[in-house]
N, C-alpha and C positions, 0 to 999 in steps of 0.2 A: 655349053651344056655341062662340061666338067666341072667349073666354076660354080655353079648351080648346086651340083652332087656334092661334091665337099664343102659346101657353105650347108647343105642341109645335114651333113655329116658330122657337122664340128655342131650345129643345131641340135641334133638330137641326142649328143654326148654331153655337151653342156647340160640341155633341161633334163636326162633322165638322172644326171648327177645332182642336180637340182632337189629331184624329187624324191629319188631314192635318200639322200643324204643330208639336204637340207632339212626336211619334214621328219626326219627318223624319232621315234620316240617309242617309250615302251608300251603306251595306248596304241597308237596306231599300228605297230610288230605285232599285238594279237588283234586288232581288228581288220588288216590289209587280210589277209590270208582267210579268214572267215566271208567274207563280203566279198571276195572275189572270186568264190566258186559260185555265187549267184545267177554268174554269167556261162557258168558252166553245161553241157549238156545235158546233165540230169534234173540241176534247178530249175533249167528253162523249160523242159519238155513238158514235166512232173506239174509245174503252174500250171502250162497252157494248158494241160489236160485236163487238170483240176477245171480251173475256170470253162473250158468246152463241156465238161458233164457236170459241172454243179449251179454256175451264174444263169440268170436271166437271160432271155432270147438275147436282144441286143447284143449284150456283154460277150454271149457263147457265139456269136459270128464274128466279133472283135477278134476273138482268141483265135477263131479260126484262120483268119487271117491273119493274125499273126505267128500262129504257127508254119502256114504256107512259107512267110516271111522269110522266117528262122530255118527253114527247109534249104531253101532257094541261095538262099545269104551262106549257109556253112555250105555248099556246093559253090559257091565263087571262090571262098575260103581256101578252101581245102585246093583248087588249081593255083590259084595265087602263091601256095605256101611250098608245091610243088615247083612252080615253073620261076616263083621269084624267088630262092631262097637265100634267108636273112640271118645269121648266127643272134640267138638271143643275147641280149645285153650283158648280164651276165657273166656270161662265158666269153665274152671279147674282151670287158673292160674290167681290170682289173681291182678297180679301188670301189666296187658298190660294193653294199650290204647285200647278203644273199639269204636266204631263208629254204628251211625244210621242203621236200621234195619238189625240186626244181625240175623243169622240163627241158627235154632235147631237143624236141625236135623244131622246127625254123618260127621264127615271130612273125614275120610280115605275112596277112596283117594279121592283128590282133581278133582270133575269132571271139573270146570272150564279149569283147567289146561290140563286134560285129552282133554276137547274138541277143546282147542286151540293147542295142541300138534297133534291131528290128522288131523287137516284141515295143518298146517305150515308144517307139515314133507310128507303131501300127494305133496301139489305142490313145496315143497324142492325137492322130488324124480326127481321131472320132470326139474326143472328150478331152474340153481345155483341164479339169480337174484332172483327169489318169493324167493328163503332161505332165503337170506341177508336181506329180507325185514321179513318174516314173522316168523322165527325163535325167532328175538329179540321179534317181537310180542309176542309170546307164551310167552319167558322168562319173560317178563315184566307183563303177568297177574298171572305168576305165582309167581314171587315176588311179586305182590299186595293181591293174596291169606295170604299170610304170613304177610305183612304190615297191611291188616286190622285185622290178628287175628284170622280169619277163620281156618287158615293149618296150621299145622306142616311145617317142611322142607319135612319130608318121604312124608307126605301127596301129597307135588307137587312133591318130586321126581317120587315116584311110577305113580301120573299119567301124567308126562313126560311119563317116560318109556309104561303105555301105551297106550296116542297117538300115539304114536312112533310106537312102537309095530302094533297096526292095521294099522297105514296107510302102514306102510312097507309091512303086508300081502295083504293089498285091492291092492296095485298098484302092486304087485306080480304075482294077481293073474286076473287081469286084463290086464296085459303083455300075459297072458299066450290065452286068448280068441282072 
């Protein structure tokens, strides 16, 4: 198991070095930080509400549930960040790029990512078009997690997996009513 931990340790210092430092450029330094409060709580909420009181029937229970989603999802979040916690990238390793108003408090996981993975994979369930569209969405604030420094890779994988995760049970279990 220690073998494991430090191979995923030297893992996720290699690729955020990767990503932070490999990809740096002066387009992407003002586009990481723009595109990555998408994933934010005010982005997210401010959508889904838009679309539950202005989109079509259909569209406005999509959003509903994917609100629940995003509800459900920063409540795993938020114990996670508590019970596992993780020093941002950052502030351990010395040789990244860092940008304006950096956060404190613990990475794992990445709720950004988490919250754009459970609104993208709620109306994916429902609509191959919203995938094509909102999938790349997700991926792309989750690589901007990682580009400013914030995450690990595990950090947006795990909260890929779970937005993923709750939207697949919200729209489950809302099939089921």
């Amino acid at each position: 198991m220690k073998s494991l931990t430090s191979w995923l340790s030297r893992s996720d210092q290699f690729l955020i070095q990767l990503v932070n430092c490999h990809f740096k450029c002066r387009l992407l330094d003002w586009i990481m930080p723009r595109v990555t409060h998408l994933g934010g709580a005010t982005a997210t909420i401010v959508f889904l509400l838009g679309w539950i009181l202005f989109m079509p029937k259909p569209v406005k229970g999509w959003a509903l549930e994917a609100l629940i989603a995003l509800g459900t999802s920063h409540l795993a979040v938020r114990f996670l960040k508590k019970y596992k916690p993780r020093i941002r990238p950052y502030l351990k390793l010395t040789h990244l790029h860092t940008f304006p108003n950096p956060l404190t408090d613990y990475s794992f996981p990445s709720g950004h990512t988490t919250a754009a993975f459970s609104i993208a994979m709620t109306f994916a369930l429902h609509s191959s078009v919203m995938m094509m569209i909102l999938i790349p969405y997700a991926m792309i604030i989750g690589f901007s997690r990682m580009y400013l420094a914030l995450h690990y890779p595990t950090d947006v994988l795990i909260g890929t997996f779970l937005g993923s995760s709750f939207a697949f049970i919200v729209v489950n279990l809302f099939e089921r009513i």
